[in-house]
PDB file as gemmi writes it, atoms N, CA and C in Angstrom:
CRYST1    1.000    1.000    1.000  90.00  90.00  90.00 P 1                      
ATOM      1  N   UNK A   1       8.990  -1.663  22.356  1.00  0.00           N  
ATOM      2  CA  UNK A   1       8.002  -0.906  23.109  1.00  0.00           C  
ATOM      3  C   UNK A   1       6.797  -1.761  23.475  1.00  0.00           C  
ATOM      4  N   UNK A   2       6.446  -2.795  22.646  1.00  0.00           N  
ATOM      5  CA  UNK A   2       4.967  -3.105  22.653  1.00  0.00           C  
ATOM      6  C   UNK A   2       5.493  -4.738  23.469  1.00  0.00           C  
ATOM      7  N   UNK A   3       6.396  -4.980  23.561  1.00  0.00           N  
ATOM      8  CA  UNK A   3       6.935  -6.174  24.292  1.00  0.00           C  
ATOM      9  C   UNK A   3       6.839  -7.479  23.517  1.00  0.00           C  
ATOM     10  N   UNK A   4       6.326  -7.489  22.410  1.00  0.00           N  
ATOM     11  CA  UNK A   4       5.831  -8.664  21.256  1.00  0.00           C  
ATOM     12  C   UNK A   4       7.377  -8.950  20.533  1.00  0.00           C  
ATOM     13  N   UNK A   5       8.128 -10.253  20.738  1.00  0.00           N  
ATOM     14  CA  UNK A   5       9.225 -10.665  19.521  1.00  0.00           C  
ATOM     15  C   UNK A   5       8.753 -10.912  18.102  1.00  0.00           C  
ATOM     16  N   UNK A   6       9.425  -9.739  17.279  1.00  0.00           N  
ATOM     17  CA  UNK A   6       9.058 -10.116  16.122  1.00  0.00           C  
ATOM     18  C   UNK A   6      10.215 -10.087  15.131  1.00  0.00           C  
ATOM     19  N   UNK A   7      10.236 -10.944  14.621  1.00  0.00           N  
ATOM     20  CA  UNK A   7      11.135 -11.100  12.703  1.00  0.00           C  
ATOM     21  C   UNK A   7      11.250  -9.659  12.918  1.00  0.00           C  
ATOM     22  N   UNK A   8      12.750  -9.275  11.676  1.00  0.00           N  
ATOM     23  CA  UNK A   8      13.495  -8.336  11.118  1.00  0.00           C  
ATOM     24  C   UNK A   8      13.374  -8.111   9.686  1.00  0.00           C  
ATOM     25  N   UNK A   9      12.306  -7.590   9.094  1.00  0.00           N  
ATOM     26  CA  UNK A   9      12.025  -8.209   7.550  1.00  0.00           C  
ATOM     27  C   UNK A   9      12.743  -6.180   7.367  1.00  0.00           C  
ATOM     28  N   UNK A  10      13.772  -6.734   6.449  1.00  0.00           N  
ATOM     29  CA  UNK A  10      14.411  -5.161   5.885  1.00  0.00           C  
ATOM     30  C   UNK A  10      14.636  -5.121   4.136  1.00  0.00           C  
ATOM     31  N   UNK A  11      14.730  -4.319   4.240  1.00  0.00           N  
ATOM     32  CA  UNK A  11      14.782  -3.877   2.212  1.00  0.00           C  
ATOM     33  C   UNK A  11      15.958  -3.045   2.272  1.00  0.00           C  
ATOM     34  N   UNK A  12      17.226  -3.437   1.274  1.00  0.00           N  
ATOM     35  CA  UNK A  12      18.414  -2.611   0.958  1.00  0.00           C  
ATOM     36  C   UNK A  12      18.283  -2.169  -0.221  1.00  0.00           C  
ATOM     37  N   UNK A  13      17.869  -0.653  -0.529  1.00  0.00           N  
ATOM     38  CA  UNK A  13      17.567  -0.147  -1.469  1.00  0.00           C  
ATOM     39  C   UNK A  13      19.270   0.456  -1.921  1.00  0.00           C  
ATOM     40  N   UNK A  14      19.689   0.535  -3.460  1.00  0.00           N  
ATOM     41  CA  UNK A  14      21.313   0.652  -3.468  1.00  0.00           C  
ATOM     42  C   UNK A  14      21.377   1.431  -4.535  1.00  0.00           C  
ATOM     43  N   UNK A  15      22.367   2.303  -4.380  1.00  0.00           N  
ATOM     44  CA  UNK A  15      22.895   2.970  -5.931  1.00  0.00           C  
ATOM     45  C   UNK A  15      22.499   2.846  -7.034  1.00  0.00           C  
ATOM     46  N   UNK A  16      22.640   1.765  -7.664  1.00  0.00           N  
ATOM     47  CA  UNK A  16      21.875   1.426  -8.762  1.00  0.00           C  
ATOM     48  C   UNK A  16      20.776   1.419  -8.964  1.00  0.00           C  
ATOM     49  N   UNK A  17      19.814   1.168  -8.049  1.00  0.00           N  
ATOM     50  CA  UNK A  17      18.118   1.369  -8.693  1.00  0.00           C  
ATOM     51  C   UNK A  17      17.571   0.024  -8.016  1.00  0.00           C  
ATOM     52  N   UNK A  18      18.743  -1.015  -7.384  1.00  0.00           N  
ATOM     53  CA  UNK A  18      18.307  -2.325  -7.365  1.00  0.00           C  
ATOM     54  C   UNK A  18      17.961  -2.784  -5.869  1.00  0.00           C  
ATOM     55  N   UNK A  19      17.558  -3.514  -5.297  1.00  0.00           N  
ATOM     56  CA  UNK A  19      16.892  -3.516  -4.232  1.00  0.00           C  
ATOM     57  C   UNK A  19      17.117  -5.249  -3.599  1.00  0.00           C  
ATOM     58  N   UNK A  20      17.419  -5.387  -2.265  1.00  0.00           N  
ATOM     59  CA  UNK A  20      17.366  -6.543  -1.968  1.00  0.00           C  
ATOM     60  C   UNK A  20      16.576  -6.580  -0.106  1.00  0.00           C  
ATOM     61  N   UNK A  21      15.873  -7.558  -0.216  1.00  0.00           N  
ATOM     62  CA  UNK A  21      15.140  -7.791   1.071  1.00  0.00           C  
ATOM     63  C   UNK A  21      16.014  -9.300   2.183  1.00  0.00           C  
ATOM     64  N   UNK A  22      15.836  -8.969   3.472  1.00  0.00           N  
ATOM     65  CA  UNK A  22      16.256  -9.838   3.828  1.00  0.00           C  
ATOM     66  C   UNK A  22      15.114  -9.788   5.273  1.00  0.00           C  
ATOM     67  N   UNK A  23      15.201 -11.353   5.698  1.00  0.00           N  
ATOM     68  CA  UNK A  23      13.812 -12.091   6.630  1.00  0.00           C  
ATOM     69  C   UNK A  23      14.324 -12.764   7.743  1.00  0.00           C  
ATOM     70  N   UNK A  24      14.949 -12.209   8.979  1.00  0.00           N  
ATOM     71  CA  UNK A  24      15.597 -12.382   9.896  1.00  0.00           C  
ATOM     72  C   UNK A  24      14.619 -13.094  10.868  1.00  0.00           C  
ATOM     73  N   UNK A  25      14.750 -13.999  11.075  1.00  0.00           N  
ATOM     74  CA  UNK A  25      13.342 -14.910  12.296  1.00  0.00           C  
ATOM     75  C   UNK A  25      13.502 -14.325  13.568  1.00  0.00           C  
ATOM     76  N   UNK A  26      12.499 -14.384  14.145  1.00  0.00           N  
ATOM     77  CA  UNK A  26      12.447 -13.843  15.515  1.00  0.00           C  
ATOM     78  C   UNK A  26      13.317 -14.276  16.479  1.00  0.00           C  
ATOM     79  N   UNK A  27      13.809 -15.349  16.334  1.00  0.00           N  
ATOM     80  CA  UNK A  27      14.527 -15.953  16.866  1.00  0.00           C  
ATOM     81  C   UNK A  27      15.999 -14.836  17.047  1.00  0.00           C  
ATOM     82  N   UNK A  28      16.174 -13.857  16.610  1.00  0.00           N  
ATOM     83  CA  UNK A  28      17.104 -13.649  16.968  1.00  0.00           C  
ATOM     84  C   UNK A  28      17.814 -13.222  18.107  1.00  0.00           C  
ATOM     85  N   UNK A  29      16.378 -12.488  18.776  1.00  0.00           N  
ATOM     86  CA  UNK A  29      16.391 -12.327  19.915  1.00  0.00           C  
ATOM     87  C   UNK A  29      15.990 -12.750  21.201  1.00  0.00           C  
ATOM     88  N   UNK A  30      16.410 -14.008  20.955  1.00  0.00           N  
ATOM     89  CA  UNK A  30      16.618 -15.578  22.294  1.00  0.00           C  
ATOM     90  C   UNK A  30      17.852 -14.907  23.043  1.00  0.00           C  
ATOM     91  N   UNK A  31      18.967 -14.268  22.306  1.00  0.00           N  
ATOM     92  CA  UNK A  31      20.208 -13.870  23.107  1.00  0.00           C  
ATOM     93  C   UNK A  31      20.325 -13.182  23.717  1.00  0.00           C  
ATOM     94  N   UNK A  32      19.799 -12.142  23.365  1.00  0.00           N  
ATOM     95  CA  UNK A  32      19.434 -10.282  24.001  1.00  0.00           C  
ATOM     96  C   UNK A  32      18.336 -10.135  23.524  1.00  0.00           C  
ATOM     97  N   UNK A  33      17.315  -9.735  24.549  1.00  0.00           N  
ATOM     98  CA  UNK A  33      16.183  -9.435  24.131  1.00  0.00           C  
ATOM     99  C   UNK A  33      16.123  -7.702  23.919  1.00  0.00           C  
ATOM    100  N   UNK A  34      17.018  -6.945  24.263  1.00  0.00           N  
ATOM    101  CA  UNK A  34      17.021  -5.503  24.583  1.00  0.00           C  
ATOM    102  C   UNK A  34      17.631  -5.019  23.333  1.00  0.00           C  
ATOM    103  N   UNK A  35      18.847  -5.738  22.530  1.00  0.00           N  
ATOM    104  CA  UNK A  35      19.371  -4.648  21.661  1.00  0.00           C  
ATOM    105  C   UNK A  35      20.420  -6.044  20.556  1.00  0.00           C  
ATOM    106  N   UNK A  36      20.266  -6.220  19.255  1.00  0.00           N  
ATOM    107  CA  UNK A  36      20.584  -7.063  18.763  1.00  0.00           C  
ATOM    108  C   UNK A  36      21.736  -6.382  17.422  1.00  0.00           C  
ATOM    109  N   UNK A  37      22.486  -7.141  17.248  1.00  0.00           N  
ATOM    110  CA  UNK A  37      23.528  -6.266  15.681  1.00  0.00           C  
ATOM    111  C   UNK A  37      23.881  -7.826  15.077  1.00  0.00           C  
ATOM    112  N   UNK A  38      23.635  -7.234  13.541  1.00  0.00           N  
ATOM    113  CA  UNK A  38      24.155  -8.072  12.803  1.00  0.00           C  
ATOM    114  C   UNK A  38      24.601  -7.652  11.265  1.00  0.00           C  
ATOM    115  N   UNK A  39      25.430  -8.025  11.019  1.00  0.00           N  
ATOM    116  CA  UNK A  39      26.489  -7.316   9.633  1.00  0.00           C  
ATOM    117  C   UNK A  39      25.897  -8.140   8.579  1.00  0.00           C  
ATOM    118  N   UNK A  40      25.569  -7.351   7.468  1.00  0.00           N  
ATOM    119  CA  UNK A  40      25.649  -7.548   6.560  1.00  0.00           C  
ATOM    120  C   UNK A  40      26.746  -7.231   5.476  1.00  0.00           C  
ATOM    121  N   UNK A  41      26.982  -7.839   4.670  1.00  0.00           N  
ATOM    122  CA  UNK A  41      28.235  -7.958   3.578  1.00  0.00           C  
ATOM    123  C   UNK A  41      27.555  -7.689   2.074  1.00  0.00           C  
ATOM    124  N   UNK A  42      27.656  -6.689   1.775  1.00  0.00           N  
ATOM    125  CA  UNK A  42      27.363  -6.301  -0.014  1.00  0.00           C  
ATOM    126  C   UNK A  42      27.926  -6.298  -0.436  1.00  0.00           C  
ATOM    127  N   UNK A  43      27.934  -6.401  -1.960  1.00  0.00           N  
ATOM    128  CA  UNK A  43      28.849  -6.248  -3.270  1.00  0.00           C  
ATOM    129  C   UNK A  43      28.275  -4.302  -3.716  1.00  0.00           C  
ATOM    130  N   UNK A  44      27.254  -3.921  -2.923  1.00  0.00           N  
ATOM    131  CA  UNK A  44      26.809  -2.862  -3.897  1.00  0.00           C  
ATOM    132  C   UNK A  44      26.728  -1.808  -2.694  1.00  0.00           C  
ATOM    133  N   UNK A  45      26.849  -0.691  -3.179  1.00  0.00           N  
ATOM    134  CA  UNK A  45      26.389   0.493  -2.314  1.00  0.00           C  
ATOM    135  C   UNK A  45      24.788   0.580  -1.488  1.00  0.00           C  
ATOM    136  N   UNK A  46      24.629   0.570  -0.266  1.00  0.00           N  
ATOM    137  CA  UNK A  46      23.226   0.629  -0.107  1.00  0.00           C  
ATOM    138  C   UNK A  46      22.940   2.263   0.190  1.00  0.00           C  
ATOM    139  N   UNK A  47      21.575   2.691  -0.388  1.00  0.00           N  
ATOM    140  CA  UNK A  47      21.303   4.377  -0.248  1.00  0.00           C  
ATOM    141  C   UNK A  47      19.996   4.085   1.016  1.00  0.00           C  
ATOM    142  N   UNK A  48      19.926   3.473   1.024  1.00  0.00           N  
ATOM    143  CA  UNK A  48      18.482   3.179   2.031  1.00  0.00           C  
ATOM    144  C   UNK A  48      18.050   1.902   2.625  1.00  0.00           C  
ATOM    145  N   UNK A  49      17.982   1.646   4.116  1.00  0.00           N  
ATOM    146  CA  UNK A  49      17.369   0.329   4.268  1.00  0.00           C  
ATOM    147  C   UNK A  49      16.094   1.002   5.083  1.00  0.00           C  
ATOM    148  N   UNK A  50      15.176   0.135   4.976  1.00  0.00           N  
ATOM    149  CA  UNK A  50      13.782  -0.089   5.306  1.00  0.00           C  
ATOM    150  C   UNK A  50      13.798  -1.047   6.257  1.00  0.00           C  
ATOM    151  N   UNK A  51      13.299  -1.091   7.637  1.00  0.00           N  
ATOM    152  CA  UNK A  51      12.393  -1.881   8.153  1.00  0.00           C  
ATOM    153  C   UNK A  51      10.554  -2.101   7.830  1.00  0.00           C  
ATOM    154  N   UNK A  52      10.745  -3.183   7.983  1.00  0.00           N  
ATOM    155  CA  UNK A  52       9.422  -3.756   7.517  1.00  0.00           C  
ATOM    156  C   UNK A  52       8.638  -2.704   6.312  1.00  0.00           C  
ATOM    157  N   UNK A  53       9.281  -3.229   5.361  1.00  0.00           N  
ATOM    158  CA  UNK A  53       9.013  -2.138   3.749  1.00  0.00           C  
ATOM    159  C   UNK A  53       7.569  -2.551   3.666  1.00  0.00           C  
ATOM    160  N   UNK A  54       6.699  -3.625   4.063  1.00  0.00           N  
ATOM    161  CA  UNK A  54       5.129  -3.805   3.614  1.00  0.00           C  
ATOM    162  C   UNK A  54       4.167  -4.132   4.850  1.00  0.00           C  
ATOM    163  N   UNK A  55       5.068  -3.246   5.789  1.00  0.00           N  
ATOM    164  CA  UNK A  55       3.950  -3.114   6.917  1.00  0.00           C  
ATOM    165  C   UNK A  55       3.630  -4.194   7.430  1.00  0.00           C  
ATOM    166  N   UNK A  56       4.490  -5.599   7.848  1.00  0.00           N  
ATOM    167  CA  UNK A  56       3.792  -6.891   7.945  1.00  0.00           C  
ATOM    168  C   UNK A  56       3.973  -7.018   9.365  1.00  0.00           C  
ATOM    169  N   UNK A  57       4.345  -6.397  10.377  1.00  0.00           N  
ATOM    170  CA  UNK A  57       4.386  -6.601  11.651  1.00  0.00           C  
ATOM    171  C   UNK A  57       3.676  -5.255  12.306  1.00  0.00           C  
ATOM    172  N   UNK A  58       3.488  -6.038  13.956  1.00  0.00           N  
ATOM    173  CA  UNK A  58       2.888  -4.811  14.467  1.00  0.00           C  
ATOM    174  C   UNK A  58       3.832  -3.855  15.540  1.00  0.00           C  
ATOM    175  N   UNK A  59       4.425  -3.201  14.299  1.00  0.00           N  
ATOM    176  CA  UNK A  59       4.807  -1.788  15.054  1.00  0.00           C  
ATOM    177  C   UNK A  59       4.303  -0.800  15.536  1.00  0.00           C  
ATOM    178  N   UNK A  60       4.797  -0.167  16.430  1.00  0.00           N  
ATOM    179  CA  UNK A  60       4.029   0.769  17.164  1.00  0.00           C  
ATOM    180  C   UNK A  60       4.715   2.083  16.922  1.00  0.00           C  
ATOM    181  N   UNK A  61       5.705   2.406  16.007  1.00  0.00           N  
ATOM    182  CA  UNK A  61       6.390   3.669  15.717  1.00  0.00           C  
ATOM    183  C   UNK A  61       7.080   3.943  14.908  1.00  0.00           C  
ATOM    184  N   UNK A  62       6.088   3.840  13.468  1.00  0.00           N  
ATOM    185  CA  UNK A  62       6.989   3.566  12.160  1.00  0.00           C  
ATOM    186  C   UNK A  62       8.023   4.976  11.882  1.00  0.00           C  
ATOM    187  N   UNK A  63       7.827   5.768  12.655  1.00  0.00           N  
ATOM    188  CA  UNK A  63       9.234   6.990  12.443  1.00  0.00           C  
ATOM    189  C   UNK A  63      10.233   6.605  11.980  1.00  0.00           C  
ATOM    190  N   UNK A  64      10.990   5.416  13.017  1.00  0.00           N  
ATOM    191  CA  UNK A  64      11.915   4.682  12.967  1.00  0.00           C  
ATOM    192  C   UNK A  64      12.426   4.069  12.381  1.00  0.00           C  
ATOM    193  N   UNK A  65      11.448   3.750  11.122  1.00  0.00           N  
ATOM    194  CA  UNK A  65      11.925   2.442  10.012  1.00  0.00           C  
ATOM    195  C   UNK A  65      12.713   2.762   9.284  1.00  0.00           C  
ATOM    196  N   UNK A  66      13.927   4.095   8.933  1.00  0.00           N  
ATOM    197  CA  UNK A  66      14.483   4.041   7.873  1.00  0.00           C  
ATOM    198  C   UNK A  66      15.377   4.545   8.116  1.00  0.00           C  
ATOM    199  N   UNK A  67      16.498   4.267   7.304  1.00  0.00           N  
ATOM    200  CA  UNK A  67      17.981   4.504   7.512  1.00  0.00           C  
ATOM    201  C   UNK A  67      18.501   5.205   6.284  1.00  0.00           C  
ATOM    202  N   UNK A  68      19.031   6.253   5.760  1.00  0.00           N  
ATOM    203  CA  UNK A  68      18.644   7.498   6.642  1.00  0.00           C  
ATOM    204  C   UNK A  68      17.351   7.892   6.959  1.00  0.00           C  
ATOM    205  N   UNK A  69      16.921   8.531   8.512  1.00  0.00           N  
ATOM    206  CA  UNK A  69      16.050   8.609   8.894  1.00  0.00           C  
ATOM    207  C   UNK A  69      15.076   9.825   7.144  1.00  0.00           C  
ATOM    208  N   UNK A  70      13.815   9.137   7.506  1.00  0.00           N  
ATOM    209  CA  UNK A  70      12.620  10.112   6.522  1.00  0.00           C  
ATOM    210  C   UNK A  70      11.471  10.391   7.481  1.00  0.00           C  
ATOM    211  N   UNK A  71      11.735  11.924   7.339  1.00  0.00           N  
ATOM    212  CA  UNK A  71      10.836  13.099   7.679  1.00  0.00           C  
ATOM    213  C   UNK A  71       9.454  12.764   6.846  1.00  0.00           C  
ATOM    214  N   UNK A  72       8.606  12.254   8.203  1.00  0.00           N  
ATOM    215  CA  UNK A  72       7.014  11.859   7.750  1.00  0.00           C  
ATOM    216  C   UNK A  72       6.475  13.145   8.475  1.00  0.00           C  
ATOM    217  N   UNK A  73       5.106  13.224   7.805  1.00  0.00           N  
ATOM    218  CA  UNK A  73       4.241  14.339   8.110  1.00  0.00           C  
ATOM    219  C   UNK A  73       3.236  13.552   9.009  1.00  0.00           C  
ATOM    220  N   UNK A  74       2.632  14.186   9.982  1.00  0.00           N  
ATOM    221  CA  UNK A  74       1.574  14.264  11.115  1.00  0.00           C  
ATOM    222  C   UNK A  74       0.622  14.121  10.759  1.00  0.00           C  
ATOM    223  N   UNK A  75      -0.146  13.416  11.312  1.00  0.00           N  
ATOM    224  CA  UNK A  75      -1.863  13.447  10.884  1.00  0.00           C  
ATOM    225  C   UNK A  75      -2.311  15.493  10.270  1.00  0.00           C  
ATOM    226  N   UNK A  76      -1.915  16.039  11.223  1.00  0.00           N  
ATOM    227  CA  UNK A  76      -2.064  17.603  11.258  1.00  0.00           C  
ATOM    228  C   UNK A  76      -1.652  17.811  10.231  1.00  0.00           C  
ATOM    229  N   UNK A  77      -0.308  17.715   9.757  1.00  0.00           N  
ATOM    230  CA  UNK A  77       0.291  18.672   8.790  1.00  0.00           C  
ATOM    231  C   UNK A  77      -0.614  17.762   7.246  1.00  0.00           C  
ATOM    232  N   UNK A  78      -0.859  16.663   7.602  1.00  0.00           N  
ATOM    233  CA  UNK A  78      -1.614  15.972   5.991  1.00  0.00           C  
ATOM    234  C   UNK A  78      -2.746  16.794   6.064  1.00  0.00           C  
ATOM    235  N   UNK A  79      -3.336  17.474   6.899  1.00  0.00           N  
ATOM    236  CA  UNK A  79      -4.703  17.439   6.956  1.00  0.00           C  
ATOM    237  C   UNK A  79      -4.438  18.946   6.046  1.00  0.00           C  
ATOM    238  N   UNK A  80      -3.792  20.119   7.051  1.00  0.00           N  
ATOM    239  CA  UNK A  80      -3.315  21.025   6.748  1.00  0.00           C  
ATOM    240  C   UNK A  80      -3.168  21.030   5.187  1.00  0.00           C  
ATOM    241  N   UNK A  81      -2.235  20.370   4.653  1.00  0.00           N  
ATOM    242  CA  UNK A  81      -2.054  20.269   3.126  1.00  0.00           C  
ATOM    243  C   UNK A  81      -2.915  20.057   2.472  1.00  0.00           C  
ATOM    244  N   UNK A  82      -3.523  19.416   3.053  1.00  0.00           N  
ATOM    245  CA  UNK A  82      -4.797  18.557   1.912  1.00  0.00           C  
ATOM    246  C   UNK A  82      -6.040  20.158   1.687  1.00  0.00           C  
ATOM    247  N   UNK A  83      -5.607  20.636   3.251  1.00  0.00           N  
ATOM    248  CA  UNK A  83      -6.534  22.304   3.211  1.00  0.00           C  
ATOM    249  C   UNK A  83      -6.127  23.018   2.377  1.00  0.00           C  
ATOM    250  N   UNK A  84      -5.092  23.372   2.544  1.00  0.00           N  
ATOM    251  CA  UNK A  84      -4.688  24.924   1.447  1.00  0.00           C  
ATOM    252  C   UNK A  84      -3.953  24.349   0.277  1.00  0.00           C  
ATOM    253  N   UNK A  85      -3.890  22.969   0.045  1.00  0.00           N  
ATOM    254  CA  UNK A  85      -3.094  22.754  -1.185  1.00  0.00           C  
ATOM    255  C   UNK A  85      -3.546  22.323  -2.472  1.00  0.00           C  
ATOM    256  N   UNK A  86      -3.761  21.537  -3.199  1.00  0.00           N  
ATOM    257  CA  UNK A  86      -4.487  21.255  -4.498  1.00  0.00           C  
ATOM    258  C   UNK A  86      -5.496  20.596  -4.065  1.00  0.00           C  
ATOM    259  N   UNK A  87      -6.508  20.433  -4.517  1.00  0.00           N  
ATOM    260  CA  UNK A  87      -8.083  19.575  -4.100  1.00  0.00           C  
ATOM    261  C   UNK A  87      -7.291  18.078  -4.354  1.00  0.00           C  
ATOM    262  N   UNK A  88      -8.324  17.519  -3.211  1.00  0.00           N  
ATOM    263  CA  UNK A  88      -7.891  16.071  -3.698  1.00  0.00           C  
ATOM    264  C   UNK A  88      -8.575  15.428  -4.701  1.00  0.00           C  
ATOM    265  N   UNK A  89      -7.796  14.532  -5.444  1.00  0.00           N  
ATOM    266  CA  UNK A  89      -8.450  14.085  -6.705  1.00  0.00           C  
ATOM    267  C   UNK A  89      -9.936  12.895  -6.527  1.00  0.00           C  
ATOM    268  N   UNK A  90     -10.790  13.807  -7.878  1.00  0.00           N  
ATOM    269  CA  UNK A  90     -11.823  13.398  -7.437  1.00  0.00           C  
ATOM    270  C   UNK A  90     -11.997  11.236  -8.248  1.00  0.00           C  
ATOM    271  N   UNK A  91     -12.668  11.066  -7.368  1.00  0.00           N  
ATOM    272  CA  UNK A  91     -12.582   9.364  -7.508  1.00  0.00           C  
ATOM    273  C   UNK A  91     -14.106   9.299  -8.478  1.00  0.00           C  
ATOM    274  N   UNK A  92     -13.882   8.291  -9.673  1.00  0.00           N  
ATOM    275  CA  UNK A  92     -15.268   8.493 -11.197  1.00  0.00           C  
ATOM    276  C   UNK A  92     -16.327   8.363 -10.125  1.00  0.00           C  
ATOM    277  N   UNK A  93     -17.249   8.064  -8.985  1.00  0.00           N  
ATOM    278  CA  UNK A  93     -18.170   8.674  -8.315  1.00  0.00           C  
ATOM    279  C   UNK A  93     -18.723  10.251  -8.163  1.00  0.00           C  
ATOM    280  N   UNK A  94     -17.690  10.585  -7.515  1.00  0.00           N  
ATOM    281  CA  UNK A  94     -17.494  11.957  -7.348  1.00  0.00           C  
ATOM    282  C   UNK A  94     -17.586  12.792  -8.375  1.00  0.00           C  
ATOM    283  N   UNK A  95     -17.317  12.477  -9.819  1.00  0.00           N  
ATOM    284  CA  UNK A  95     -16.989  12.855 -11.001  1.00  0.00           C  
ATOM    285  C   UNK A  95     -18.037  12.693 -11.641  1.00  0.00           C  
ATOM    286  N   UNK A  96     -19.285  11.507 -11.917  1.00  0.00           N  
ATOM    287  CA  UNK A  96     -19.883  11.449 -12.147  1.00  0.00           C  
ATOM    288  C   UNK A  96     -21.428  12.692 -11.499  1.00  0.00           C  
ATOM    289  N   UNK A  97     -20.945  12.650 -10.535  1.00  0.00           N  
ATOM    290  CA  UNK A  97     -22.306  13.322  -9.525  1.00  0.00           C  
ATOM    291  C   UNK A  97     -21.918  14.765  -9.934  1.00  0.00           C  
ATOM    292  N   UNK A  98     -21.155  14.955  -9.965  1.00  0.00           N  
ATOM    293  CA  UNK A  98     -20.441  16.710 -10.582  1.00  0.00           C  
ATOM    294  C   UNK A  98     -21.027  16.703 -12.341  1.00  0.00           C  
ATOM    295  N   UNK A  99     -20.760  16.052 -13.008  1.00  0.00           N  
ATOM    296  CA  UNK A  99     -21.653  16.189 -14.208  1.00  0.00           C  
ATOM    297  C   UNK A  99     -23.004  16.099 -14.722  1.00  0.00           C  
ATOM    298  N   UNK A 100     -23.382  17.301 -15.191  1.00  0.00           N  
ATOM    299  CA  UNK A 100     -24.806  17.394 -15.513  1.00  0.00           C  
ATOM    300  C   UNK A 100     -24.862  15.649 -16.199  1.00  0.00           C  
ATOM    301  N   UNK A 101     -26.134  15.397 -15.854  1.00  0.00           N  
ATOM    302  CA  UNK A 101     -26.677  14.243 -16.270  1.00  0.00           C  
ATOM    303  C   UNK A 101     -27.378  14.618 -17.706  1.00  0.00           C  
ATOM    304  N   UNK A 102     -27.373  13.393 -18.602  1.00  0.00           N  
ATOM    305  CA  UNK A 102     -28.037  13.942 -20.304  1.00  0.00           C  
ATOM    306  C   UNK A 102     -29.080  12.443 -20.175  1.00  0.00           C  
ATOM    307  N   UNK A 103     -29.649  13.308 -20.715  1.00  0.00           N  
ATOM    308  CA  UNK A 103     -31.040  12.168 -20.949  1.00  0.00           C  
ATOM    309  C   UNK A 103     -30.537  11.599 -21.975  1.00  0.00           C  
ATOM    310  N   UNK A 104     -30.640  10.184 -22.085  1.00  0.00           N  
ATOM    311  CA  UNK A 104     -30.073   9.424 -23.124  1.00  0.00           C  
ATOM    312  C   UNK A 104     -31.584   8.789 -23.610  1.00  0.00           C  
ATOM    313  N   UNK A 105     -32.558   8.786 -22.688  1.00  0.00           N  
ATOM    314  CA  UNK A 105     -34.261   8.253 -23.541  1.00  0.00           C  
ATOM    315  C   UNK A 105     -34.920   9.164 -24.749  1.00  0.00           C  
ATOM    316  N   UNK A 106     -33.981  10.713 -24.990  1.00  0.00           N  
ATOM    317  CA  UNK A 106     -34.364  11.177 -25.805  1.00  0.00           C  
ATOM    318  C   UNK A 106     -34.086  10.964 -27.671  1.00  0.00           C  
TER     319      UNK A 106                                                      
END                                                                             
């Protein structure tokens, strides 16, 4: 979308609990710039892959990053929740200013 070639950095999250990343150079798309495939070969079941698992490129539509797709919430619907659902937790500032203060010079 944003017209920028960038690296393929993905995370194969698997059955077991165990996790492997792989760092595809930009280069891959010198051949086809429109639509690229490439196989990977496991020994293990994968339950999930991730594109860019630590946010290191600039995407423009992280919806997309996961296989099976994950149902993210909207700016709206966080806001919404954050309204009618449990208070958000207060940070030791916040916590502090909420407690009566004790004179400790006494």
């Amino acid at each position: 979308m944003g017209g920028l070639v960038m690296p393929l950095l993905l995370k194969f999250d698997f059955l077991d609990g165990s996790s492997e990343e792989y760092r595809i150079p930009a280069e891959i798309w010198l051949l086809q710039n429109q639509e690229i495939s490439k196989i990977f070969s496991l020994d293990k079941e994968a339950v999930q892959i991730t594109l860019d698992p630590y946010l290191e490129t600039a995407d423009v539509d992280m919806s997309n990053n996961y296989f099976p797709a994950k149902q993210q919430m909207n700016r709206f619907e966080l806001f919404r929740s954050r309204q009618g659902g449990a208070p958000a937790e207060e940070n030791p500032m916040q916590r502090a200013k909420r407690e009566p203060k004790t004179n400790s010079s006494n």
